[in-house]
C-alpha positions in Angstrom: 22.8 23.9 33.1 20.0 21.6 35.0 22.7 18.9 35.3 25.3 20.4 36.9 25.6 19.1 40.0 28.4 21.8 41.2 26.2 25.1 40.3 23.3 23.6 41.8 25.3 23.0 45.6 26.6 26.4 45.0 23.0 28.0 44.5 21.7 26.3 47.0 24.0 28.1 49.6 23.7 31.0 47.9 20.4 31.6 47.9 20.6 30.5 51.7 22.8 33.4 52.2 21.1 36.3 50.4 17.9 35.5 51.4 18.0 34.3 54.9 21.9 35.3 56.4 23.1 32.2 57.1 26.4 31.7 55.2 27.3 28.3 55.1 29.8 28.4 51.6 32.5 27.9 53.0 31.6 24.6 54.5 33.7 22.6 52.8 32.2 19.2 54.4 28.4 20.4 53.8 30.0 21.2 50.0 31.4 17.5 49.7 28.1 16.1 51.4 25.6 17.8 49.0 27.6 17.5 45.9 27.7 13.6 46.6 24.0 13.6 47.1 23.3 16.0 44.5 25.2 13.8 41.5 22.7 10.6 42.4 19.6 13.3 42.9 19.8 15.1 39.2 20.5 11.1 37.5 17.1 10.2 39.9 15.2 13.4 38.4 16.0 13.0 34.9 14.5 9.9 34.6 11.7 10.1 37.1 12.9 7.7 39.5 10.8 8.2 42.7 12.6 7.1 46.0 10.6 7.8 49.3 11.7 9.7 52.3 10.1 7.5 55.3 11.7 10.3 57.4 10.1 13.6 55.6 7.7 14.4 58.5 10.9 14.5 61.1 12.3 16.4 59.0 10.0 19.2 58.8 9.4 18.8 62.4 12.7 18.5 63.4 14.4 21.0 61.1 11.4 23.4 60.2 13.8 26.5 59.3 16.0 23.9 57.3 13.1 22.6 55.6 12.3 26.4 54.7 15.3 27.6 53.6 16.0 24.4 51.3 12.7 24.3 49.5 12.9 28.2 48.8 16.3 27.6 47.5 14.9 24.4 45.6 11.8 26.6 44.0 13.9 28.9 42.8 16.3 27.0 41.2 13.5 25.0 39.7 13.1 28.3 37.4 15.7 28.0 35.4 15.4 23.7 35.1 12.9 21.3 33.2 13.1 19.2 36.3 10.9 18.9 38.9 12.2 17.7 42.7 10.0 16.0 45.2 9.7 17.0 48.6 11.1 13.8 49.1 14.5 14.4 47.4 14.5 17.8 49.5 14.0 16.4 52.9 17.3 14.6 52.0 18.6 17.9 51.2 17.5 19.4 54.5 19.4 16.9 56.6 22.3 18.1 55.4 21.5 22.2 55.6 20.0 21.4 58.9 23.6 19.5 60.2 25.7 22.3 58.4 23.3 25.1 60.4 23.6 23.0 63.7 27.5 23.0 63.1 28.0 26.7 62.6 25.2 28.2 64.2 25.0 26.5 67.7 21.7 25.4 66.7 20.1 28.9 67.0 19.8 31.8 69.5 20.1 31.4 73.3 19.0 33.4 75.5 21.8 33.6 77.9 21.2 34.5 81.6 21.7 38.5 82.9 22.3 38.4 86.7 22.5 41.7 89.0 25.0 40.9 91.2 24.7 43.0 95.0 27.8 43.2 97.1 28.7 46.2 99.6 32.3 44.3 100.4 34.4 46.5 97.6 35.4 46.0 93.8 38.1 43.5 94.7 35.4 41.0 96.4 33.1 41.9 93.1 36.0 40.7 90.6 36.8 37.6 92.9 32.7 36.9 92.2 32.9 37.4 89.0 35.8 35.1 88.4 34.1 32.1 90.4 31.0 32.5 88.5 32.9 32.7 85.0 34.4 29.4 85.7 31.9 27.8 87.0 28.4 29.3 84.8 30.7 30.5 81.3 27.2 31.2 80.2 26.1 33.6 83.0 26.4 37.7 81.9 26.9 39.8 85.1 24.7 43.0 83.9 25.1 45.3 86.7 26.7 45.5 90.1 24.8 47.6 93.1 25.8 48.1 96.8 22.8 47.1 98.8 21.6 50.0 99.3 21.0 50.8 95.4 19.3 47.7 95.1 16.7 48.6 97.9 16.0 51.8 96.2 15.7 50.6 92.9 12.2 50.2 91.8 12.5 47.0 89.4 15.5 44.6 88.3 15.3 44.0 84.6 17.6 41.1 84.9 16.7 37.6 85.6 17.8 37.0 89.2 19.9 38.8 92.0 23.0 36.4 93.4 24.0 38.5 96.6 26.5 38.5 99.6 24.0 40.0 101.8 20.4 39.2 102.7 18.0 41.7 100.7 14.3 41.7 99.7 12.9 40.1 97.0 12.1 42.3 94.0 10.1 39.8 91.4 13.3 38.3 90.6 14.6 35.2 92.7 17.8 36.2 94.6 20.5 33.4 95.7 22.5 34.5 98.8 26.3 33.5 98.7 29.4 33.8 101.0 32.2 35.9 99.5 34.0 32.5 99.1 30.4 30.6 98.0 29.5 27.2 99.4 29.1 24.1 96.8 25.7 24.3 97.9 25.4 27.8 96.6 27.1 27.3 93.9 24.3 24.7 92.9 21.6 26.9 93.6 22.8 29.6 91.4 23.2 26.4 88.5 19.7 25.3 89.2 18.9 29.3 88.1 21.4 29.4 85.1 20.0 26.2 83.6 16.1 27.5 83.2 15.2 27.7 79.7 15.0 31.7 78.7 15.1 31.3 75.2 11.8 30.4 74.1 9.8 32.4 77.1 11.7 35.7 76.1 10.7 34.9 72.5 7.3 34.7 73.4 7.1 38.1 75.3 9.7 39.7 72.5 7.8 39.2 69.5 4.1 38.1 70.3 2.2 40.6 71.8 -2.0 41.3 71.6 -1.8 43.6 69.0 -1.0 40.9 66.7 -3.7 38.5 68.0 -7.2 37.7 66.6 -9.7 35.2 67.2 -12.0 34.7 64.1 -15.7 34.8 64.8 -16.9 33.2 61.3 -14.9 31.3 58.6 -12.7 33.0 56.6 -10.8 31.6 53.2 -6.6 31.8 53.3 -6.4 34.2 50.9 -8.8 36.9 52.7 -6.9 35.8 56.0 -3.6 36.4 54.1 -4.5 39.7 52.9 -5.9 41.3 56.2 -2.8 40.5 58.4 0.0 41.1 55.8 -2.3 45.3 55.3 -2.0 45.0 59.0 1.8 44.1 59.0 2.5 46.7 56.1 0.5 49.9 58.1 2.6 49.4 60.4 5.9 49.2 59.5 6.8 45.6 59.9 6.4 44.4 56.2 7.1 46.0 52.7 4.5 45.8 49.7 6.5 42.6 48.8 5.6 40.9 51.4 1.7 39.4 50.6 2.7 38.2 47.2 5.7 36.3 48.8 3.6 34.4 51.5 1.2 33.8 48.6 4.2 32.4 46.5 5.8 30.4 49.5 2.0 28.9 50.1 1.3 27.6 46.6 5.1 25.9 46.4 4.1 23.1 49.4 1.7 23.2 52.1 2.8 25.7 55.9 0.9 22.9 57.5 3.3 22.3 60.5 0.8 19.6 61.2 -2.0 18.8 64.0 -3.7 21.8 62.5 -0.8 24.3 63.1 0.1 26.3 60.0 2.9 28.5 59.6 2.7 30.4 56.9 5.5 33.0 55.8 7.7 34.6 52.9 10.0 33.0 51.0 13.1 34.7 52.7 13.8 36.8 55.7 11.9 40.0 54.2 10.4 41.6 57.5 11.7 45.3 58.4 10.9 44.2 62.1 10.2 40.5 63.8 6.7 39.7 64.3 4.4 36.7 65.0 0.6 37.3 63.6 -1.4 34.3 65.7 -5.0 33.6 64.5 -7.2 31.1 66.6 -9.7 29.8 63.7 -12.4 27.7 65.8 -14.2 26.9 62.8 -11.1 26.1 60.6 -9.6 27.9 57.6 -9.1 25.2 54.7 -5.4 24.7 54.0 -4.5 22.8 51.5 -6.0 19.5 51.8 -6.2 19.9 55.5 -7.5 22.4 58.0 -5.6 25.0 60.0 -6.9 25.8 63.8 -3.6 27.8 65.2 -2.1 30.4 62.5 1.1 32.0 63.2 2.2 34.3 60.6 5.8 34.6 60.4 7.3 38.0 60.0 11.1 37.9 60.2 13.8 40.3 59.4 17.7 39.1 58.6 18.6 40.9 61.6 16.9 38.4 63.6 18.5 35.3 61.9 19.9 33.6 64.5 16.7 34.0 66.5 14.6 32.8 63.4 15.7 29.0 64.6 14.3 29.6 67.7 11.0 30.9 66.7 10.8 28.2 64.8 11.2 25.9 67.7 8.2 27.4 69.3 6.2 26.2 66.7 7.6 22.4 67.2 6.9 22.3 70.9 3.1 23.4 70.5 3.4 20.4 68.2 5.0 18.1 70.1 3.1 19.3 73.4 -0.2 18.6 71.1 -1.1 22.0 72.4 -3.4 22.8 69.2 -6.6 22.4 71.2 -5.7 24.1 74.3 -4.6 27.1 71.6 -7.5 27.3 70.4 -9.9 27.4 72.9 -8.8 30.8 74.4 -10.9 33.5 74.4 -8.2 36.1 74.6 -4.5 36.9 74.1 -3.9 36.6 77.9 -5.4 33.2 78.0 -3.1 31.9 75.0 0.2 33.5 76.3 -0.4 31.1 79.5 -1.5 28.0 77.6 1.7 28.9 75.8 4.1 29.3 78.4 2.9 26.3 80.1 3.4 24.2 77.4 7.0 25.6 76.7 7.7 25.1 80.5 6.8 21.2 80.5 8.6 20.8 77.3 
């Protein structure tokens, strides 16, 4: 039944659940919020009252996966109802998913900090360590423990810095030397390293690589561009057959214009076998819509990646607020954009 208010909260979180892995039914506040809205909405849509959203772009920029999931969930329902729901009526939708996703899901992945901790004092000195860093840096994962001498013969340190009691060399990692009992001092030093944001750097190097780059030399339509990186995608392993005709679905539903000629376009649903970003620098421009699209990122996202999803997303969203389009663009090579990138994730 199109007017029932109750089914339609229900599918909505649902469909959010099957499709993308975040289960928010048994939010029993986000139930109460959207069935309230929901009642008013369907009375609205019946009889084509049109109410604007002022907010709508702040929405998508501010809740881009939320904005996502809600208009996928939205299409779909709109199958099996005569009535047709603005984008305005789902950016009020959004607010709440995007509230109910920040209340359960911490906002999205973070990239916690891995330190290698060196000590040659014994394993009670290491658990007293330990202990003072738990209380103070909760956040902080002790990944390994060496004696100094296994830290000068290994060849690389995979974590993200080196806290140690002793002095040692520097190994492409920063290292913070403490006292057994550490200083304040030191203890702020090690914060100062904790703090850096890992989440969005390690998300550039974990799932954009130069084997999913391209500049194009000549204009190319979306539908062409669409085809050649999803074949791409499906050699390889990331995508399924299903994949194409889902971006092409997702597409013709709203505009993937993020805006400032950023598009990110992408399935309806988490349907990737493996999590990959597709970038495409278009010099000349690839028609979009009513607009034109400069920087193309092709999202390709599994639901094992869910929580991480958010935090692609936020990628995306800094480029934009950093107005980073035209720096994007102008690189002549995959090395040249992973800098432009990182800078711009760094200021932010």
């Amino acid at each position: 039944n199109a007017d029932d208010d109750e089914a339609l909260v229900n599918y909505i979180l649902r469909y959010i659940n099957t499709h993308y892995n975040y289960n928010l039914l048994s939010d029993a506040q986000l139930h109460a919020d959207l069935l309230t809205h929901i009642k008013t909405m369907i009375t609205r849509v019946r009889y084509q009252i049109m109410i604007p959203n002022p907010l709508l772009d702040n929405i998508k920029q501010h809740y881009p996966m939320a904005w996502d999931m809600t208009l996928a969930a939205v299409s779909s329902w709109g199958k099996y109802t005569p009535y047709v729901i603005s984008e305005n009526e789902i950016g009020f939708l959004v607010l709440h998913i995007g509230v109910g996703l920040e209340r359960h899901y911490n906002i999205g992945y973070q990239r916690q900090p891995r330190v290698l901790l060196v000590c040659d004092a014994g394993n009670a000195m290491v658990r007293m360590i330990e202990a003072v860093l738990q209380r103070k840096y909760p956040q902080i994962e002790v990944a390994r423990t060496l004696t100094l001498r296994e830290y000068e013969l290994a060849d690389s340190i995979g974590e993200d810095f080196v806290i140690s009691t002793a002095r040692v060399s520097e190994k492409s990692k920063p290292v913070v030397m403490i006292a057994p009992f550490p200083t304040d001092y030191q203890l702020e030093q090690i914060g100062k390293l904790v703090l850096v944001d890992r989440t969005r750097p390690w998300m550039l190097d974990k799932y954009f690589d130069a084997a999913h780059f391209r500049i194009l030399d000549k204009p190319v339509d979306q539908q062409t561009l669409f085809r050649e990186l999803c074949a791409q995608l499906e050699g390889e392993g990331f995508v399924g057959a299903e994949f194409l005709d889902s971006v092409v679905e997702r597409e013709a539903i709203v505009s993937t214009m993020l805006g400032d000629g950023i598009a990110l376009p992408h399935s309806l649903g988490l349907l990737a076998q493996k999590t990959v970003v597709y970038t495409v620098l278009a010099p000349h421009g690839v028609q979009w819509g009513d607009e034109t699209a400069h920087v193309i990122f092709l999202l390709a996202i599994s639901k094992s990646e869910y929580e991480e999803a958010m935090a692609i997303y936020d990628i995306f969203v800094t480029f934009l607020r950093e107005r980073a389009m035209s720096r994007l663009c102008s690189c002549g090579d995959f090395a040249g954009f992973k800098a432009v990138a990182m800078e711009s994730l760094s200021r932010f």
